[in-house]
C-alpha positions as a Markdown table, in Angstrom:
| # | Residue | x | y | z |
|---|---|---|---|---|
| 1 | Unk | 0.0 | 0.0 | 0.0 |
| 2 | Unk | 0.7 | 3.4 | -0.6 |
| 3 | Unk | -0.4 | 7.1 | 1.3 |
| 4 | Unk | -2.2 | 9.2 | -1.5 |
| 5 | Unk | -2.0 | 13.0 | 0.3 |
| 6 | Unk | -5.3 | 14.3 | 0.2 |
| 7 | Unk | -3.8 | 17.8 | 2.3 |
| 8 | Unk | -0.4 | 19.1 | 3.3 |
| 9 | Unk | -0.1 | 21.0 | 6.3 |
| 10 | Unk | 3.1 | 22.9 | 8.1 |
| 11 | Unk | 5.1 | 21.2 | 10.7 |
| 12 | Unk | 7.2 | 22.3 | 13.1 |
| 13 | Unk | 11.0 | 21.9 | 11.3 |
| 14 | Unk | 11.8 | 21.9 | 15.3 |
| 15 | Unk | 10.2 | 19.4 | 16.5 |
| 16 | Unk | 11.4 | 15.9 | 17.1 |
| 17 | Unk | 8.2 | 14.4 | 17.4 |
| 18 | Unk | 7.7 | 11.2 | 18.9 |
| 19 | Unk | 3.5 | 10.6 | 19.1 |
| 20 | Unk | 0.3 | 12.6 | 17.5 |
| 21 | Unk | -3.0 | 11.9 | 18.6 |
| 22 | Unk | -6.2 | 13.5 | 17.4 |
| 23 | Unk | -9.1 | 14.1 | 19.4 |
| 24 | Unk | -11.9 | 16.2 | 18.9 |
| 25 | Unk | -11.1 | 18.2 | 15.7 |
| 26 | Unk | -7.6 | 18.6 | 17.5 |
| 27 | Unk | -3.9 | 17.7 | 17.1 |
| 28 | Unk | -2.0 | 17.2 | 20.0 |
| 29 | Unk | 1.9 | 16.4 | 19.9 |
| 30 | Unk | 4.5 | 14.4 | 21.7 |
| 31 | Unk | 8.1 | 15.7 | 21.4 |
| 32 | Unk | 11.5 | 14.1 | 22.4 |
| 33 | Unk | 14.9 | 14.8 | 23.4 |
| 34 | Unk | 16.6 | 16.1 | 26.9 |
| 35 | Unk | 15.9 | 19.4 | 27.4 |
| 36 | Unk | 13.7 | 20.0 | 24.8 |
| 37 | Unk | 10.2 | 17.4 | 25.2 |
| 38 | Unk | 7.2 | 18.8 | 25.5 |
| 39 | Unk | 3.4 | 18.3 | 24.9 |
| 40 | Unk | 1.6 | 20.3 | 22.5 |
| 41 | Unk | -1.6 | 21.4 | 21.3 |
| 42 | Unk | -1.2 | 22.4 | 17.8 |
| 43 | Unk | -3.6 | 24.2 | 15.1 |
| 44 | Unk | -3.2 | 21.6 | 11.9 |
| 45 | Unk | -4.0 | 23.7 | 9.2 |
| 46 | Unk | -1.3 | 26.4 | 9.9 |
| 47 | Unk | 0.9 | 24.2 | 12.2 |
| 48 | Unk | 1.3 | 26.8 | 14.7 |
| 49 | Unk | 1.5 | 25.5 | 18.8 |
| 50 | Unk | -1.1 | 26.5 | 20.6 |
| 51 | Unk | -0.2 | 25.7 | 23.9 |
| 52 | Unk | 2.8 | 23.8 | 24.9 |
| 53 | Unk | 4.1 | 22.4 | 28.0 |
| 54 | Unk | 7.4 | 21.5 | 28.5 |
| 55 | Unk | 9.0 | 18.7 | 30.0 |
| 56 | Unk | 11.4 | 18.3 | 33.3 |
| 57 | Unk | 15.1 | 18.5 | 31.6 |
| 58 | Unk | 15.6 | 15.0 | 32.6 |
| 59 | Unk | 12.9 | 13.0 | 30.7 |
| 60 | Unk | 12.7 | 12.4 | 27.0 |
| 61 | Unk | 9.3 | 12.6 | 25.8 |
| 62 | Unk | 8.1 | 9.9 | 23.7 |
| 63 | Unk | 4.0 | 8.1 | 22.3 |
| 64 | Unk | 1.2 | 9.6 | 23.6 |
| 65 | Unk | -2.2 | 8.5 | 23.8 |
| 66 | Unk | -5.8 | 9.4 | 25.0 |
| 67 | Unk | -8.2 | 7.8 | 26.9 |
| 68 | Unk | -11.1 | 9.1 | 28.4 |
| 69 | Unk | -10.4 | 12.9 | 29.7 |
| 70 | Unk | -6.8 | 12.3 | 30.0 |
| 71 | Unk | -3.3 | 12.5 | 26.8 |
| 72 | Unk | -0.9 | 9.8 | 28.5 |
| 73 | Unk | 2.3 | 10.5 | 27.4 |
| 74 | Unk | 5.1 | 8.0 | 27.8 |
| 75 | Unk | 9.2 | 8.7 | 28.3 |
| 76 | Unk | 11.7 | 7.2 | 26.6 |
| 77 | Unk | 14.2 | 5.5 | 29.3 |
| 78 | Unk | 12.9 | 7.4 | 32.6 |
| 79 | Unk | 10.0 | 4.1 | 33.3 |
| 80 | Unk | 7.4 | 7.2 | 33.5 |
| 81 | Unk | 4.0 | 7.7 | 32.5 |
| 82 | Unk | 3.1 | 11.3 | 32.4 |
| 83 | Unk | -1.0 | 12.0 | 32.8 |
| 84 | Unk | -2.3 | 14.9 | 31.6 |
| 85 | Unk | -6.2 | 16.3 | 31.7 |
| 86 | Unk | -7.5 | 17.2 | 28.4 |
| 87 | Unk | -9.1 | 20.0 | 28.4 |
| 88 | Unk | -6.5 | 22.1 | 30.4 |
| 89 | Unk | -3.1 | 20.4 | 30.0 |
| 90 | Unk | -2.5 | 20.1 | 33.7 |
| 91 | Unk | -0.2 | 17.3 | 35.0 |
| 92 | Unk | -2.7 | 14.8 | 37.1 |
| 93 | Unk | 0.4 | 12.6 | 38.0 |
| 94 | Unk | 1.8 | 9.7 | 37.0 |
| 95 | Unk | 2.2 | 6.1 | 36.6 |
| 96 | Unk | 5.5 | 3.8 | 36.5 |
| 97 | Unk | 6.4 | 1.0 | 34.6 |
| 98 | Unk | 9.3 | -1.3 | 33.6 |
| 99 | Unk | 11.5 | -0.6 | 30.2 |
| 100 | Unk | 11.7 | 1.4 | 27.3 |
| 101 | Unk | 8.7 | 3.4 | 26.3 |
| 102 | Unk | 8.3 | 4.1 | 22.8 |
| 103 | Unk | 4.6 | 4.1 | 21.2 |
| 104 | Unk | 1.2 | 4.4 | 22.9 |
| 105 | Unk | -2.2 | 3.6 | 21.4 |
| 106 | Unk | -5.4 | 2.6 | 22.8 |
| 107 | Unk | -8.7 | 0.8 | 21.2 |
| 108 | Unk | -10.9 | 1.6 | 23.7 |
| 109 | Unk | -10.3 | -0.9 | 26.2 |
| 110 | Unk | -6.9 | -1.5 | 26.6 |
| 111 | Unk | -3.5 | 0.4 | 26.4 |
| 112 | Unk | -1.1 | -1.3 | 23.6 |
| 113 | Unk | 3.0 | -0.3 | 24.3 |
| 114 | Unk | 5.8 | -0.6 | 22.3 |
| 115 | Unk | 9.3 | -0.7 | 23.0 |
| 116 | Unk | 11.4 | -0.6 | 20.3 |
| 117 | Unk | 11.1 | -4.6 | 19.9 |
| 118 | Unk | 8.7 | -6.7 | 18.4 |
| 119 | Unk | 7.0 | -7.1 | 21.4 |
| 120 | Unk | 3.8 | -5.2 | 22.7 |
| 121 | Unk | 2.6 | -5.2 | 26.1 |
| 122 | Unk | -0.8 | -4.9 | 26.9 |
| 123 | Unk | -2.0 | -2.8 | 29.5 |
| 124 | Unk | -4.6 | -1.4 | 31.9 |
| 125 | Unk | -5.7 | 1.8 | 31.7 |
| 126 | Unk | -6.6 | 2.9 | 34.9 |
| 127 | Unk | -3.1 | 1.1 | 37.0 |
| 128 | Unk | -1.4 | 0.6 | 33.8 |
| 129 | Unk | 0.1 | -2.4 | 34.6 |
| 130 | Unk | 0.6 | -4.9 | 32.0 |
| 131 | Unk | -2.4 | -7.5 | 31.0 |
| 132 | Unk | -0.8 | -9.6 | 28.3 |
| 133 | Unk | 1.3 | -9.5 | 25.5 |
| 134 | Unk | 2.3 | -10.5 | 22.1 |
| 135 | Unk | 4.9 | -10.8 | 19.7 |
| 136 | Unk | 4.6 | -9.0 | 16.2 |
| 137 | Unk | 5.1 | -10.7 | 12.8 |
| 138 | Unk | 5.7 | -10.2 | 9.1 |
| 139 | Unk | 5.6 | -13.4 | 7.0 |
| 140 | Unk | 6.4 | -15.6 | 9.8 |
| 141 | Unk | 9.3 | -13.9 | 10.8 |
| 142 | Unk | 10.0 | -11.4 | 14.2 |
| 143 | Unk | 9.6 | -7.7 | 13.4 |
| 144 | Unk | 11.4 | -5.2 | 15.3 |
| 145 | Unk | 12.0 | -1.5 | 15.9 |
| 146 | Unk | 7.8 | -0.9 | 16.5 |
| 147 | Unk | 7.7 | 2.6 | 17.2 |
| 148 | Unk | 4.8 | 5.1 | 17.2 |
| 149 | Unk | 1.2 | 3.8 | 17.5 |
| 150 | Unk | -2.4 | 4.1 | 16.6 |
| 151 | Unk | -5.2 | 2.2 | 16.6 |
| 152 | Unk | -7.5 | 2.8 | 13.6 |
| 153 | Unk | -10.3 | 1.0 | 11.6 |
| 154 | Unk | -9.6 | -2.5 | 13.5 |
| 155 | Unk | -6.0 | -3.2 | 13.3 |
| 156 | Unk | -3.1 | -1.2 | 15.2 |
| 157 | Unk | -0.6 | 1.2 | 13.4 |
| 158 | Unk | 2.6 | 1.4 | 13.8 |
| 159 | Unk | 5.6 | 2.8 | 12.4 |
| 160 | Unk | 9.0 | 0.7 | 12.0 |
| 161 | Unk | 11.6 | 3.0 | 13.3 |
| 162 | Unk | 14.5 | 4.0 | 10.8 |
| 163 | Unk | 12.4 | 3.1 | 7.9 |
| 164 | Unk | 9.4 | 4.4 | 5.4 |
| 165 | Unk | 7.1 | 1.8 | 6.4 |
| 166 | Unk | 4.1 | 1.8 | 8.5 |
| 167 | Unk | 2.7 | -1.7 | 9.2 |
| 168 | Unk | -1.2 | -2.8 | 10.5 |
| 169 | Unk | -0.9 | -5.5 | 12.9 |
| 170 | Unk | -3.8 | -7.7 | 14.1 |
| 171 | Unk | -4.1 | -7.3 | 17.8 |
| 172 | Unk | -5.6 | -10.8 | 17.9 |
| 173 | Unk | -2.4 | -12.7 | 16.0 |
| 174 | Unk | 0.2 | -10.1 | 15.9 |
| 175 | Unk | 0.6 | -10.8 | 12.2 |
| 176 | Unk | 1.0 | -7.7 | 10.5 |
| 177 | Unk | -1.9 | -7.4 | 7.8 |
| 178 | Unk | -0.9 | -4.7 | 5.7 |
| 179 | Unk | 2.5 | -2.7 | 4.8 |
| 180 | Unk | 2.7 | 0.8 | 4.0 |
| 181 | Unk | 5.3 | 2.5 | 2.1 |
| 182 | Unk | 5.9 | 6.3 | 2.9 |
| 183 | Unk | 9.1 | 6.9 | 0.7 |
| 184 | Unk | 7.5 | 9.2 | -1.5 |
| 185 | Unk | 6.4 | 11.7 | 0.8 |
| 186 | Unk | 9.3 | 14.2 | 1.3 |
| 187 | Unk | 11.3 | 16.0 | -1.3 |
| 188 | Unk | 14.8 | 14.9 | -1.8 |
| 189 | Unk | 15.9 | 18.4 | -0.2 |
| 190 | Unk | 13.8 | 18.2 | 2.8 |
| 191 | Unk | 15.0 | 14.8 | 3.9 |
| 192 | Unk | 18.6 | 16.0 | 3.9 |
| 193 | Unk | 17.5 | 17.8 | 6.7 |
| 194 | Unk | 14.8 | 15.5 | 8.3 |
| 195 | Unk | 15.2 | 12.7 | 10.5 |
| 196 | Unk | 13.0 | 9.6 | 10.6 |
| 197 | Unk | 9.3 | 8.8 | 9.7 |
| 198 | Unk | 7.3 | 8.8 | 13.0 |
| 199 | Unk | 3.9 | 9.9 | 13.7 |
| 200 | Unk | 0.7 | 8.6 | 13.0 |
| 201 | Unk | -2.8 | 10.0 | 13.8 |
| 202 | Unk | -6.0 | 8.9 | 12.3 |
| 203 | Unk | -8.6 | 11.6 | 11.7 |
| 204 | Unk | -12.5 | 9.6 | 12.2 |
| 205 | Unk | -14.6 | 12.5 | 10.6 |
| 206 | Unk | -12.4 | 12.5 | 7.4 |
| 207 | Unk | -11.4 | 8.5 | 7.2 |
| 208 | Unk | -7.6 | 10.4 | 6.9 |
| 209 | Unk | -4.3 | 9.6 | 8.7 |
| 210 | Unk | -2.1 | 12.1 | 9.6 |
| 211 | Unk | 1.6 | 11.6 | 9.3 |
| 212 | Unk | 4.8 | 13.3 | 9.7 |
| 213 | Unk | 8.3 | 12.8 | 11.2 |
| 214 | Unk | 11.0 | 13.8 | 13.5 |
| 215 | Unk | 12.2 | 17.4 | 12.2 |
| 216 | Unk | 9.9 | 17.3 | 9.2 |
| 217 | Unk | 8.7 | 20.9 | 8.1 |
| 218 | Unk | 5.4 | 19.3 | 6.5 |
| 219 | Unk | 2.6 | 16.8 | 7.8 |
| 220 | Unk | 1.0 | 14.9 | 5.7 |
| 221 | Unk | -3.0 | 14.1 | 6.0 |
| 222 | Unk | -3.4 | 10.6 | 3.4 |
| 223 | Unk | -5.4 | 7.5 | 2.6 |
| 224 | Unk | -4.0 | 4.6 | 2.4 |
| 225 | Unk | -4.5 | 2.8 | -0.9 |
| 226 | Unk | -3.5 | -0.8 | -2.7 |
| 227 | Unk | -0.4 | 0.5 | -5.1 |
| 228 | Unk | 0.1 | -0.7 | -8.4 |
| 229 | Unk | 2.2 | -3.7 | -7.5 |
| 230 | Unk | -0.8 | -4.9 | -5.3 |
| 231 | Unk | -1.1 | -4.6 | -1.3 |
């Protein structure tokens, strides 16, 4: 599958982001590196923040998710779960857990987490703590480096990290149904000064995902659709 861009939208060329999540006709953003992490509100069509908060020096920001009236937002190494009311962006505390945190999704129930491997752990909203777990993958064969996640029209998104490619994985099997490749979205010229691929938000009223990247200076809003050479 492909990402046919239905709408291009700015991006902050600063920010290294590591989650998006849309909720109510609005984009909220997960940023990473020491010193610099943050959460953001941010106005899509013009890409300009909002409201930001920024993070403690000392933690690395990484997926975020919603779930009911709360944006959970994960950190990279520091085994903390940052919880955050929606409305106002308050901090309403936090939760711990064991490992890496990378991506954060949720389908309603249950809180999927990624770190970095081909494993996800499963876990509860309201404690967090882990439910179950599965393995992810592709033809038979392990596949690491899941990153950022989303859970969208019955499978979960994520991005493979250093690559173009966005995978749906089953939650039931933890085959991965469906393969995305995103090579085509930036111009040659902006990728020498991009990093990676990473970001996915799916947009309910428009059927649309929303993608950008760490130090993009565009997001993308797309379908995804069979390519020529088939799925």
């Amino acid at each position: 599958m492909v990402p046919r861009v239905v709408a291009v939208h700015p991006h902050d060329h600063g920010a290294f982001t590591q989650g998006l999540a849309w909720v109510g006709g609005r984009l909220y953003e997960s940023t990473g590196q020491y010193g610099s992490s943050s959460l953001r509100e941010v106005d899509l069509p013009s890409g300009r923040v909002l409201r930001r908060v920024d993070l403690p020096p000392d933690l690395f920001g990484e997926g975020l998710a919603r779930f009911g009236d709360e944006l959970l937002q994960l950190t990279w190494q520091e085994e903390r779960l940052l919880v955050w009311d929606l409305a106002t962006l308050a901090r309403r505390g936090e939760k711990r857990y064991r490992g890496e945190g990378w991506g954060l999704a949720s389908d309603g129930r249950r809180l999927v987490l990624s770190d970095g491997t081909d494993r996800l752990s499963l876990r509860d909203p309201a404690t967090f703590a882990e439910t179950g777990s599965l393995r992810v993958t592709l033809a038979g064969r392990p596949l690491p480096a899941l990153n950022e996640l989303e859970w969208a029209e019955g499978h979960l998104w994520a991005n493979v990290w250093m690559t173009d490619e966005i995978v749906a994985i089953d939650l039931g099997t933890g085959r991965v149904t469906m393969t995305v490749d995103c090579s085509g979205l930036l111009e040659a010229a902006e990728r020498r000064s991009a990093d990676v691929l990473n970001g996915i938000a799916f947009v309910p009223e428009r059927g649309t995902f929303l993608l950008t990247g760490k130090l993009w200076p565009r997001l993308f809003e797309v379908r995804f659709e069979a390519s020529a050479a088939g799925p």
